[in-house]
N, CA and C atoms as an extended XYZ file, in Angstrom:
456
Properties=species:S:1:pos:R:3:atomname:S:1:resname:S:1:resid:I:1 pbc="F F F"
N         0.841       -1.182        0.000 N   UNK     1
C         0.000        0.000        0.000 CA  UNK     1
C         0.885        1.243        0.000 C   UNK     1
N         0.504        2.649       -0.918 N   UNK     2
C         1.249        3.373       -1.125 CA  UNK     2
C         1.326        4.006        1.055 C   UNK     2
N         2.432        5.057        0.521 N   UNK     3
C         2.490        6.165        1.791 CA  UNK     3
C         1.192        7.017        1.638 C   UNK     3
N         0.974        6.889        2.733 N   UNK     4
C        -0.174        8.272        3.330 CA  UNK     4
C        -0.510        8.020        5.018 C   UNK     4
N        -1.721        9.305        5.182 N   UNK     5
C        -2.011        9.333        6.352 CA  UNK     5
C        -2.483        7.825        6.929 C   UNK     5
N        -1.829        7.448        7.963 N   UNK     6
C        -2.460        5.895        8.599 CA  UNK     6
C        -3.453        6.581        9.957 C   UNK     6
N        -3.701        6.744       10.905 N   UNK     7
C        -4.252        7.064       11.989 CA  UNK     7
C        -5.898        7.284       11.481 C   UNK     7
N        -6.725        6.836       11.317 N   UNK     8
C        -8.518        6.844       11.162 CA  UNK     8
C        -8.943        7.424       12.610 C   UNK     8
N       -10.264        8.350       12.856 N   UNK     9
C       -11.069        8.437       13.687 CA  UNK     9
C       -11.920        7.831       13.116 C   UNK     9
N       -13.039        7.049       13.917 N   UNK    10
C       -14.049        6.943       13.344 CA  UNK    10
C       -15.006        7.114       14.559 C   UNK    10
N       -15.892        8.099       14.580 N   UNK    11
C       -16.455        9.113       15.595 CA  UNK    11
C       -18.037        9.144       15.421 C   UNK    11
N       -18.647        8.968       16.368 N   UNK    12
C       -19.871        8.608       16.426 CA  UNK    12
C       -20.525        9.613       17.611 C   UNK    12
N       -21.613       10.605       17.390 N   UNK    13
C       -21.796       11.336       17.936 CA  UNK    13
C       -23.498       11.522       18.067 C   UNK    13
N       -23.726       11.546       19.124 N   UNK    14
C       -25.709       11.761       19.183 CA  UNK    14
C       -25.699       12.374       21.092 C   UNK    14
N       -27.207       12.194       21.172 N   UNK    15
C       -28.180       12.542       22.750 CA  UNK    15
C       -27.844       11.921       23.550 C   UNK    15
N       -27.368       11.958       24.768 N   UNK    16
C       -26.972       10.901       25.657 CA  UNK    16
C       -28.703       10.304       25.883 C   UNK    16
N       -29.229       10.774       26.136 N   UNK    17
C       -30.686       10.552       26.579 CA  UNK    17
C       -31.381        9.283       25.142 C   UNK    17
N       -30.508        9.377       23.865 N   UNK    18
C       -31.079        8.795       22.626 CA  UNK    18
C       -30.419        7.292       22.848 C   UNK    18
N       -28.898        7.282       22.875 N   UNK    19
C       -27.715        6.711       22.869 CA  UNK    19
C       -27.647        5.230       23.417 C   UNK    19
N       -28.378        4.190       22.858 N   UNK    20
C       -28.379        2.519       23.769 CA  UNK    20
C       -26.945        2.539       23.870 C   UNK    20
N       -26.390        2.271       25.320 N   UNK    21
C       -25.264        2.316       25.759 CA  UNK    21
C       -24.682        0.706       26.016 C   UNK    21
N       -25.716       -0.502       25.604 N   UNK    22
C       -24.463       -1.335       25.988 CA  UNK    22
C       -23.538       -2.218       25.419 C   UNK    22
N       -23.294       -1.117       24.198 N   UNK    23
C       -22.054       -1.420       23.313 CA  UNK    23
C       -20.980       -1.206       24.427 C   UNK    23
N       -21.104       -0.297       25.676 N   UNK    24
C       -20.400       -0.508       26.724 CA  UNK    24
C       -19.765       -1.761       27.536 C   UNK    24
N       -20.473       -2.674       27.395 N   UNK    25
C       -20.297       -3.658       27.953 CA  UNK    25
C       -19.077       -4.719       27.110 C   UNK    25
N       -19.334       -4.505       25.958 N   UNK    26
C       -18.155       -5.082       25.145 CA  UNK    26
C       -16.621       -3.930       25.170 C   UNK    26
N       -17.053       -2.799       25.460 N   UNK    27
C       -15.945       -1.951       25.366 CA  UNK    27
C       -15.431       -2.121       27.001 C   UNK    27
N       -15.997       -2.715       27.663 N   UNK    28
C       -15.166       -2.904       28.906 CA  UNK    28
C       -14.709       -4.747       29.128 C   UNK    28
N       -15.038       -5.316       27.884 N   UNK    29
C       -14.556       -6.893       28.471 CA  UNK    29
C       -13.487       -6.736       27.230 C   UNK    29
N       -13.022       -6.326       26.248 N   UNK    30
C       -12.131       -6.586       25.098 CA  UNK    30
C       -11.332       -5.005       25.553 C   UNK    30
N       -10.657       -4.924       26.312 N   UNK    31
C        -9.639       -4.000       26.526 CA  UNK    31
C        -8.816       -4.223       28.022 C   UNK    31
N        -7.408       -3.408       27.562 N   UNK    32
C        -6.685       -3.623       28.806 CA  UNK    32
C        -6.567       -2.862       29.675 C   UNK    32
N        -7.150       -1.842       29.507 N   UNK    33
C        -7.383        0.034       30.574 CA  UNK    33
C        -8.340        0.626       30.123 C   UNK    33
N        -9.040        0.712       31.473 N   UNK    34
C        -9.955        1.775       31.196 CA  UNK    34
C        -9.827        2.710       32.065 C   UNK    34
N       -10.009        4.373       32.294 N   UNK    35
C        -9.644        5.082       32.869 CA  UNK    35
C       -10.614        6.194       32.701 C   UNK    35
N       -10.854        6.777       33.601 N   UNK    36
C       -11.744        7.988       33.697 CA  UNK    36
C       -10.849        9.414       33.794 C   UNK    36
N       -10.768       10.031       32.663 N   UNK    37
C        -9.500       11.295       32.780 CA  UNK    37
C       -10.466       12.066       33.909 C   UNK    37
N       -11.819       12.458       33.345 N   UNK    38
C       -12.529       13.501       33.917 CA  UNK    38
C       -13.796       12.806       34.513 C   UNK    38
N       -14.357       12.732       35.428 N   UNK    39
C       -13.534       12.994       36.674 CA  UNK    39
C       -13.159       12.029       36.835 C   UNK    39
N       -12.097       12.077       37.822 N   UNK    40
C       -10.852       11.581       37.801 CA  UNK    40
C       -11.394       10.725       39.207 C   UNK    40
N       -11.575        9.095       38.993 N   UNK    41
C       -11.968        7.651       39.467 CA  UNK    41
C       -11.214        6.891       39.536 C   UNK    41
N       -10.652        6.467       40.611 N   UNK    42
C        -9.657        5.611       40.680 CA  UNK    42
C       -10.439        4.074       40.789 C   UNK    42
N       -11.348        3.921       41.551 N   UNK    43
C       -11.765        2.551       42.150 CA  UNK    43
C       -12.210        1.622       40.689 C   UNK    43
N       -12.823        0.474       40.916 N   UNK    44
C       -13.024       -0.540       39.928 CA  UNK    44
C       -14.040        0.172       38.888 C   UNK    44
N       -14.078        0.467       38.203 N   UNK    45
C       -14.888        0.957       36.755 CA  UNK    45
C       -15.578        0.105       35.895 C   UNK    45
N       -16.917       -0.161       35.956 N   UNK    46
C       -17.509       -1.008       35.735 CA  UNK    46
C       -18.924       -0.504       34.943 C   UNK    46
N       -19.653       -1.158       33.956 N   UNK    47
C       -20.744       -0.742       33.206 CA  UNK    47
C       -21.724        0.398       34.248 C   UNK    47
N       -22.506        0.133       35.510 N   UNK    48
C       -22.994        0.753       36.237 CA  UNK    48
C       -22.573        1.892       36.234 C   UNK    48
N       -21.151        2.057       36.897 N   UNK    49
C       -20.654        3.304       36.807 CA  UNK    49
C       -20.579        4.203       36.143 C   UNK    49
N       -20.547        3.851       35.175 N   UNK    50
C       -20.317        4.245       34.032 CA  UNK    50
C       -21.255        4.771       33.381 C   UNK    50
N       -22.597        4.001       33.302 N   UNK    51
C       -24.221        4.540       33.152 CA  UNK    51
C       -24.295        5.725       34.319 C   UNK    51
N       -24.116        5.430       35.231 N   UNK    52
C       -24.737        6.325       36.370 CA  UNK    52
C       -24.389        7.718       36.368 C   UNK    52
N       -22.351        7.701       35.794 N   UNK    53
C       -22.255        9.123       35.854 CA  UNK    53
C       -22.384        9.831       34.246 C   UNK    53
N       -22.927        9.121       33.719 N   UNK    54
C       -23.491        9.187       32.142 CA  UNK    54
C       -25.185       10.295       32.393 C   UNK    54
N       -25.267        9.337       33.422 N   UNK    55
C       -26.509        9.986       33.475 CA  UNK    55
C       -26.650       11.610       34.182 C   UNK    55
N       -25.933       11.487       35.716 N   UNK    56
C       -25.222       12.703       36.243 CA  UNK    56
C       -24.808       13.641       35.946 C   UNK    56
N       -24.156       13.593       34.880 N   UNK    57
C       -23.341       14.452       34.818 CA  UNK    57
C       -23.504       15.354       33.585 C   UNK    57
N       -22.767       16.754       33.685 N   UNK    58
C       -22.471       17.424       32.541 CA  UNK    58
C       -21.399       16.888       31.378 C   UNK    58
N       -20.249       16.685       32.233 N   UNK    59
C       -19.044       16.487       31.301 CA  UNK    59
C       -18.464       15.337       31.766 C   UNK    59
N       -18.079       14.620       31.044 N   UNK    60
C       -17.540       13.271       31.085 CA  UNK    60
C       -16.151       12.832       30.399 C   UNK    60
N       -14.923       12.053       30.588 N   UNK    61
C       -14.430       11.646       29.643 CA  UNK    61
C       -13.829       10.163       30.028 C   UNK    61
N       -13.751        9.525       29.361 N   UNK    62
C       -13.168        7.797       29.465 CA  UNK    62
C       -12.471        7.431       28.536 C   UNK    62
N       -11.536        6.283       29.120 N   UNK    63
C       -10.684        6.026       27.952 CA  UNK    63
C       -10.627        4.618       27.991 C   UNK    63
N       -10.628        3.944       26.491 N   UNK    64
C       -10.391        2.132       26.913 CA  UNK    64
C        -9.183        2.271       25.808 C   UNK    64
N        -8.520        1.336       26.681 N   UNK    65
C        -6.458        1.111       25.918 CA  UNK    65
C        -7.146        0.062       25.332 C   UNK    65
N        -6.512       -0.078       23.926 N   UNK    66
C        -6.231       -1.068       23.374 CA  UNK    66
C        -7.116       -2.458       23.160 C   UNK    66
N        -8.595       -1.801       22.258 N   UNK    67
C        -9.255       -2.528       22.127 CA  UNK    67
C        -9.521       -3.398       21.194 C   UNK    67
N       -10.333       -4.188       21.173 N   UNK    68
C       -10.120       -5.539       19.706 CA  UNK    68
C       -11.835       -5.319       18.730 C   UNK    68
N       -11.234       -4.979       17.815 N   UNK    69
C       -12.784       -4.615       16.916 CA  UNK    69
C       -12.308       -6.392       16.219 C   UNK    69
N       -13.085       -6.788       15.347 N   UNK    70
C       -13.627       -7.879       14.722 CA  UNK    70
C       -12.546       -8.065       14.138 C   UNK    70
N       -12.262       -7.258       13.459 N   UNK    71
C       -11.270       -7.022       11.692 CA  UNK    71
C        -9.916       -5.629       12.412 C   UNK    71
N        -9.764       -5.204       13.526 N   UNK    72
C        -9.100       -4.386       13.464 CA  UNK    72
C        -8.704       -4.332       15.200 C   UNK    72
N        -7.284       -4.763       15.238 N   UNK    73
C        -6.471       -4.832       16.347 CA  UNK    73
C        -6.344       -3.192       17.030 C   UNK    73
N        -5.516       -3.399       18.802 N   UNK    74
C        -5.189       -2.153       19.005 CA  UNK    74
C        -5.865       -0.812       18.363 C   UNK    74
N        -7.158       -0.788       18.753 N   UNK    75
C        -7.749        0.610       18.962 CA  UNK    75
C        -8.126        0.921       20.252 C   UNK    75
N        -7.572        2.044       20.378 N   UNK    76
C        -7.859        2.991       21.052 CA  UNK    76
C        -9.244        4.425       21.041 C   UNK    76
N        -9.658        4.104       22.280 N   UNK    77
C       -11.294        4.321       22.137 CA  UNK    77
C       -11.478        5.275       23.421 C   UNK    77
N       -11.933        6.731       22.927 N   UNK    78
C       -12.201        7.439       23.671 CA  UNK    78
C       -13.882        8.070       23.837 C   UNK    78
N       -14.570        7.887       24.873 N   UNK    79
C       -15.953        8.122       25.392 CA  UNK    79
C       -16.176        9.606       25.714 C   UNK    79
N       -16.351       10.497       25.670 N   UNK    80
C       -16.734       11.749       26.058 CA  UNK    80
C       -17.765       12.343       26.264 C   UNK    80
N       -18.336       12.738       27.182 N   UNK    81
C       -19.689       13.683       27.335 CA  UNK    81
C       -19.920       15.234       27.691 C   UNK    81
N       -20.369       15.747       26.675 N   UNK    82
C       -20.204       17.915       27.122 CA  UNK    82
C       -21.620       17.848       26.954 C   UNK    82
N       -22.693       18.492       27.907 N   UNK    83
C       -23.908       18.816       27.815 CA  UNK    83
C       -24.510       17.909       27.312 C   UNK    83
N       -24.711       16.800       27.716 N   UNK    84
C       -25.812       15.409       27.400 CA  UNK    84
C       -25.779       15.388       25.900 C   UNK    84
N       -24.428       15.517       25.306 N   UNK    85
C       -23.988       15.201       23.838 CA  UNK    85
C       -22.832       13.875       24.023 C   UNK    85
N       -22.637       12.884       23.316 N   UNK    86
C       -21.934       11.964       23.380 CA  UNK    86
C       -21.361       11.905       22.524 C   UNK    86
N       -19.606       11.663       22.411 N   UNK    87
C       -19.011       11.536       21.388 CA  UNK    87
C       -18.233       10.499       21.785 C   UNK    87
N       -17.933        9.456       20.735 N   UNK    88
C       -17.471        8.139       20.859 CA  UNK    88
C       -15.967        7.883       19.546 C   UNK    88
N       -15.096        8.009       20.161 N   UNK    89
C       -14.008        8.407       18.739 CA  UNK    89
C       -13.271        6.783       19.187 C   UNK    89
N       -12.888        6.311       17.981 N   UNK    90
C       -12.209        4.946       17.672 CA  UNK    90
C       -11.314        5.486       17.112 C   UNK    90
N       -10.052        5.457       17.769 N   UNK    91
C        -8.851        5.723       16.968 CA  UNK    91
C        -7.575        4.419       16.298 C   UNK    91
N        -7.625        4.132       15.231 N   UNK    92
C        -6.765        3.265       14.764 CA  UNK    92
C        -6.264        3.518       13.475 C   UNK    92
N        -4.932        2.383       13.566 N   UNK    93
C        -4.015        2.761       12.354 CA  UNK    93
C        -4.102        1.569       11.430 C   UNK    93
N        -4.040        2.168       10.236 N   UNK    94
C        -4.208        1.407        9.148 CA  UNK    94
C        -3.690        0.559        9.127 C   UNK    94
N        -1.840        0.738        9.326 N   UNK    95
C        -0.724       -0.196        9.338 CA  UNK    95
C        -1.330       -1.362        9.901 C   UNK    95
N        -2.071       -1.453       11.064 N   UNK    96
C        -2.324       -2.614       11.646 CA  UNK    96
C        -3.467       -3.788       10.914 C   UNK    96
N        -3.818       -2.988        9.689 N   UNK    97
C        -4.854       -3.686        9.298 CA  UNK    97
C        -3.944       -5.008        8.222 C   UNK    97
N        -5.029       -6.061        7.896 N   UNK    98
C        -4.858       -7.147        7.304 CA  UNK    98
C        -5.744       -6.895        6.000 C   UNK    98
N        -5.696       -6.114        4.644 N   UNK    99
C        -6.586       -5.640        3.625 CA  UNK    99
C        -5.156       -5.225        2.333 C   UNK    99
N        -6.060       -5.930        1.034 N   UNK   100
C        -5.145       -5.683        0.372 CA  UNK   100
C        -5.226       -4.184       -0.554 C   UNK   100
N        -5.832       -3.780        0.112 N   UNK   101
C        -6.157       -2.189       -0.069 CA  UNK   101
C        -6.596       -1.434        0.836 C   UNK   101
N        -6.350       -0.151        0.800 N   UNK   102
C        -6.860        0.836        1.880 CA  UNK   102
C        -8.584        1.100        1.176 C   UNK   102
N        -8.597        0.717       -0.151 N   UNK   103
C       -10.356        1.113        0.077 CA  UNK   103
C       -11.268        0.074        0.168 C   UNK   103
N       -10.401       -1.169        0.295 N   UNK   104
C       -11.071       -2.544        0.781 CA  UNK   104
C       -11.169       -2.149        2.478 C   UNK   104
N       -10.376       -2.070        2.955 N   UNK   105
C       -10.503       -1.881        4.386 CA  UNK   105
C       -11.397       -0.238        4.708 C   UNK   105
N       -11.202        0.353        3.811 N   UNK   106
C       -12.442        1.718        4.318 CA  UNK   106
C       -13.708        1.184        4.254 C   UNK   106
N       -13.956        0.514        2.797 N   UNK   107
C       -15.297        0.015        2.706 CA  UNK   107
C       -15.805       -0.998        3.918 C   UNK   107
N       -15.191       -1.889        4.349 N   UNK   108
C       -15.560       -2.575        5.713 CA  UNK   108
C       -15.770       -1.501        6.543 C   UNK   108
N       -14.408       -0.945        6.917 N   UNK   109
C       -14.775       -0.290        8.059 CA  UNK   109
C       -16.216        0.766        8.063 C   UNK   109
N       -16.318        1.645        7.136 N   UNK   110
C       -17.806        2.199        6.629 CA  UNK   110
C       -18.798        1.263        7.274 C   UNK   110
N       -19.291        0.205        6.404 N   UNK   111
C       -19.888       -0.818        6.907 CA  UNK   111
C       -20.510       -1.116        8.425 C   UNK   111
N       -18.974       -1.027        8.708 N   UNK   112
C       -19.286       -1.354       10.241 CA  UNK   112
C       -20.063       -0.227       10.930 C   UNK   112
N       -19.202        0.536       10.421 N   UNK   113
C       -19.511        2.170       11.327 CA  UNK   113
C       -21.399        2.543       11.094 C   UNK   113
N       -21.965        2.033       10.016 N   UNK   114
C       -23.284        2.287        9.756 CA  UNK   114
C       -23.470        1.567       10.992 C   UNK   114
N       -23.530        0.362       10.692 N   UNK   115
C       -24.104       -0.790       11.482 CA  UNK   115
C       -24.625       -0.197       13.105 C   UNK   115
N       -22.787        0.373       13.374 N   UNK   116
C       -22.613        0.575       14.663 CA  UNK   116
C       -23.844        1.559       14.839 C   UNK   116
N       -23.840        2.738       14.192 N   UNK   117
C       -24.389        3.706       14.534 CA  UNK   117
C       -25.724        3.992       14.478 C   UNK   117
N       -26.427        2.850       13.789 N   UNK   118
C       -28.053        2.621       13.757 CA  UNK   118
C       -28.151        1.501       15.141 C   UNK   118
N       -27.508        0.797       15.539 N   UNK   119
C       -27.831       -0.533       16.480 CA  UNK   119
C       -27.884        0.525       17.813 C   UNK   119
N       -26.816        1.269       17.766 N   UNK   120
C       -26.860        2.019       19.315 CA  UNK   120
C       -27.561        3.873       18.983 C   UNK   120
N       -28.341        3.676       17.948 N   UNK   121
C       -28.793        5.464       17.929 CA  UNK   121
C       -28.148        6.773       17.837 C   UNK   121
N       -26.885        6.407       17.258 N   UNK   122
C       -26.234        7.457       17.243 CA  UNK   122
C       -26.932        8.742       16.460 C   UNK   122
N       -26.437        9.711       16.431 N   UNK   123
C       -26.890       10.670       15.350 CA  UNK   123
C       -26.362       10.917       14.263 C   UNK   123
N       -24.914       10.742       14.259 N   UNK   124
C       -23.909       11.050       13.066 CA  UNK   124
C       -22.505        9.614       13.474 C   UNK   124
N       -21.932        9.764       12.231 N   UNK   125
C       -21.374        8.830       12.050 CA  UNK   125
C       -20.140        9.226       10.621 C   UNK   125
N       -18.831        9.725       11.848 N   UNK   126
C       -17.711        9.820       10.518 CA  UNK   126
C       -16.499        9.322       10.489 C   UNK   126
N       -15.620        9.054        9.626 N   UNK   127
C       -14.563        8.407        9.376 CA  UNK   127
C       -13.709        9.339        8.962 C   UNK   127
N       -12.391       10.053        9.229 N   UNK   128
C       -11.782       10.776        9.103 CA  UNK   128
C       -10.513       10.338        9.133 C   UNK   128
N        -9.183       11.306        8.860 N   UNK   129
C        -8.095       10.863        9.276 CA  UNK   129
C        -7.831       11.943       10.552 C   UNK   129
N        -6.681       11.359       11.192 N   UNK   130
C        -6.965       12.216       12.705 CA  UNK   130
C        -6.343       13.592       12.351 C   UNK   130
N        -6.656       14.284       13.355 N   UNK   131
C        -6.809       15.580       13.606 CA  UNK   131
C        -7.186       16.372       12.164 C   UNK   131
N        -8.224       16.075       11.890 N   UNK   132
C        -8.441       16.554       10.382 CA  UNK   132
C        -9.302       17.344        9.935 C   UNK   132
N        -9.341       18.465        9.098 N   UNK   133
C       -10.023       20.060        8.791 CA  UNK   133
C       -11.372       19.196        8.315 C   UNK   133
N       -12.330       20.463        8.261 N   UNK   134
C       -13.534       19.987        8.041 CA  UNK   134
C       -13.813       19.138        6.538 C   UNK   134
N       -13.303       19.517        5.922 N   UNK   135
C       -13.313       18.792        4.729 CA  UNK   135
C       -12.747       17.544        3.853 C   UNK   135
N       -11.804       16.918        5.395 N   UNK   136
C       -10.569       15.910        5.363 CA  UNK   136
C       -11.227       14.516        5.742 C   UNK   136
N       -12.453       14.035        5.427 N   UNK   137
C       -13.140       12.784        5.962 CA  UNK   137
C       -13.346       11.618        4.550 C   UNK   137
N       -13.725       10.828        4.740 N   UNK   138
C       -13.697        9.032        4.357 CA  UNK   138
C       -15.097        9.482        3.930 C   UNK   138
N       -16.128        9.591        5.031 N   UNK   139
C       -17.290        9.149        4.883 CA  UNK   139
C       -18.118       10.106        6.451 C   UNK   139
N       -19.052       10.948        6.003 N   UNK   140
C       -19.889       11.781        6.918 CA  UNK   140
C       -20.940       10.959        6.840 C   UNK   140
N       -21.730       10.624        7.625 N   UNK   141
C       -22.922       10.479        7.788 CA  UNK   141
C       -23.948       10.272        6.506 C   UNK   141
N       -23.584        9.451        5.520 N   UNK   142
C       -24.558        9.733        4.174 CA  UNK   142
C       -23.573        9.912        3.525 C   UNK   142
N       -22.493       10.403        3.196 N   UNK   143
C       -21.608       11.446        2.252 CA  UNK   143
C       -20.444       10.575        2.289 C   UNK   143
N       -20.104       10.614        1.383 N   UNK   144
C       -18.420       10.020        1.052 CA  UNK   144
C       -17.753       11.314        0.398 C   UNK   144
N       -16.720       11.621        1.260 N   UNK   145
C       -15.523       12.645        1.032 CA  UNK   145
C       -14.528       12.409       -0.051 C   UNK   145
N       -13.964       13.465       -0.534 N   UNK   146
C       -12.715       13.778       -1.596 CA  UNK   146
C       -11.665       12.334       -1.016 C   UNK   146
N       -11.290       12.244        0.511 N   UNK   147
C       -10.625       11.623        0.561 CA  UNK   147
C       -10.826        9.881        0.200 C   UNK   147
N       -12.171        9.721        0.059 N   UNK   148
C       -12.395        8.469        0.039 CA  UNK   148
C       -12.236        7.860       -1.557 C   UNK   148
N       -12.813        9.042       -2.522 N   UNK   149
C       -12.447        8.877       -3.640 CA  UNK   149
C       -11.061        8.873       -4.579 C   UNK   149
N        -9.884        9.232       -3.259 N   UNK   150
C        -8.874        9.094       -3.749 CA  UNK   150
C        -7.531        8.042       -3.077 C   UNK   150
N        -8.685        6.891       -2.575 N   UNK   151
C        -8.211        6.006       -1.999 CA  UNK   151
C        -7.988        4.518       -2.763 C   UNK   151
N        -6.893        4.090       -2.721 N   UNK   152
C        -6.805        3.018       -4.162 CA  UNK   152
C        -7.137        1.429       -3.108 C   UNK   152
């Protein structure tokens, strides 16, 4: 596969109040850390908890190390909550993938990302490369981006 950007978000964003949360439950048995940056929880971290200050709270953030998607090793998966908005970012690198193309492996990953984002209610649903300008995405919600069309 040629050189380019490797690092994908793939970011899933809706209502906490909309949001079936227990895709949680798999994001806490297929990882090796989970950690609460904000606020800052030391004791055992567990689905409950996790609902409860979901529900509580204004602002939220969580982190699971190094999780196992189906088709895609080592991602890293960050949970966030600002004003009963939920944002759910999957961060992984291409390098790690097993695809004999990067638009064989976008098209799965797409795939998935629908899947994901109708089963648990999300509102939006995008695939980007990381830290990337508004116009730098795979696939928005409905929309396939410049970048996706210039993916071999």
């Amino acid at each position: 596969m040629p050189n380019m950007l490797t690092i994908i978000d793939v970011i899933f964003r809706g209502e906490v109040t909309k949001i079936n949360f227990s895709f949680l439950k798999e994001l806490l048995s297929k990882n090796s850390e989970v950690r609460f940056n904000f606020p800052e929880i030391e004791k055992n971290i567990d689905y409950d908890l996790i609902i409860n200050h979901l529900k509580s709270s204004e602002y939220l953030d969580i982190v699971f190390s190094y999780f196992e998607l189906n088709f895609v090793p080592n991602i890293f998966v960050n949970l966030g909550l600002d004003n009963k908005r939920i944002e759910l970012i999957f961060f992984l690198d291409i390098k790690n993938i097993d695809c004999k193309t990067y638009k064989e492996f976008m098209d799965k990953l797409i795939a998935w990302g629908k899947e994901f984002a109708s089963a648990y209610n999300f509102d939006t649903f995008t695939c980007e490369i990381d830290n990337a300008n508004e116009d730098q995405f795979y696939y928005k919600t409905g929309k396939y981006g410049t970048f996706y069309n210039k993916l071999l």
